[in-house]
N, C-alpha and C positions, 0 to 999 in steps of 0.2 A: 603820493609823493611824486613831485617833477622829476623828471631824468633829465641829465647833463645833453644839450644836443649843442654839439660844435659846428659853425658856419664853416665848410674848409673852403668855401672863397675869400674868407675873413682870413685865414688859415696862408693861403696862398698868396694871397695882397700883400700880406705883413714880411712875409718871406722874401717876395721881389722884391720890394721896399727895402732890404737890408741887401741883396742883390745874392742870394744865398741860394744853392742848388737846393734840391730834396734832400742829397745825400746829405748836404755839410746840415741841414735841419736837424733832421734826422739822429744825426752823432750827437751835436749841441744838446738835443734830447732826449737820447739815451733809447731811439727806437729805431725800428726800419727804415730806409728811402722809400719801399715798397707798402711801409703803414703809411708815411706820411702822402705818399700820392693816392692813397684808397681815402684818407679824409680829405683831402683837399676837392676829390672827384664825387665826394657824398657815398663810396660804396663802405666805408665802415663811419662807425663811431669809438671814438677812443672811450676807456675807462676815464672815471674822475682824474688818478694819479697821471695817467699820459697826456690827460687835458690840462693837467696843473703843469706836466713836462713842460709841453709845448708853449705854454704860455712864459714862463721864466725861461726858456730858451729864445723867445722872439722877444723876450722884452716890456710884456705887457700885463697889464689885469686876466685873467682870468673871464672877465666879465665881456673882455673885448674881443674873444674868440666866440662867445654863445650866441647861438639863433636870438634874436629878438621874435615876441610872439606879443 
């Protein structure tokens, strides 16, 4: 079985593009400033549910935050 891996500079691009701090990410998705800066920086990986968060808070597919391999 694949595991979920989130690009968090996919993660961070999409975020300045909307011109939004961590913090205000973060709220919108119902998690940390200090999670969202650990994926952005590659030192966590979110669960599926915080990755589906983060994605319907930035506005996008789900598919547009995953590593490509």
């Amino acid at each position: 079985m694949k595991t979920l891996q989130v690009d968090g500079l996919k993660v961070a691009e999409l975020r300045e593009r909307k011109g939004w701090t961590q913090h205000t990410t973060g709220r919108r998705a119902g998690i940390s400033r200090a999670l969202v800066s650990a994926i952005e920086v590659g030192d966590r990986q979110p669960s599926p549910q915080v990755a589906k968060q983060l994605a319907e808070a930035l506005g996008c597919d789900l598919d547009d935050l995953l590593v490509v391999s």
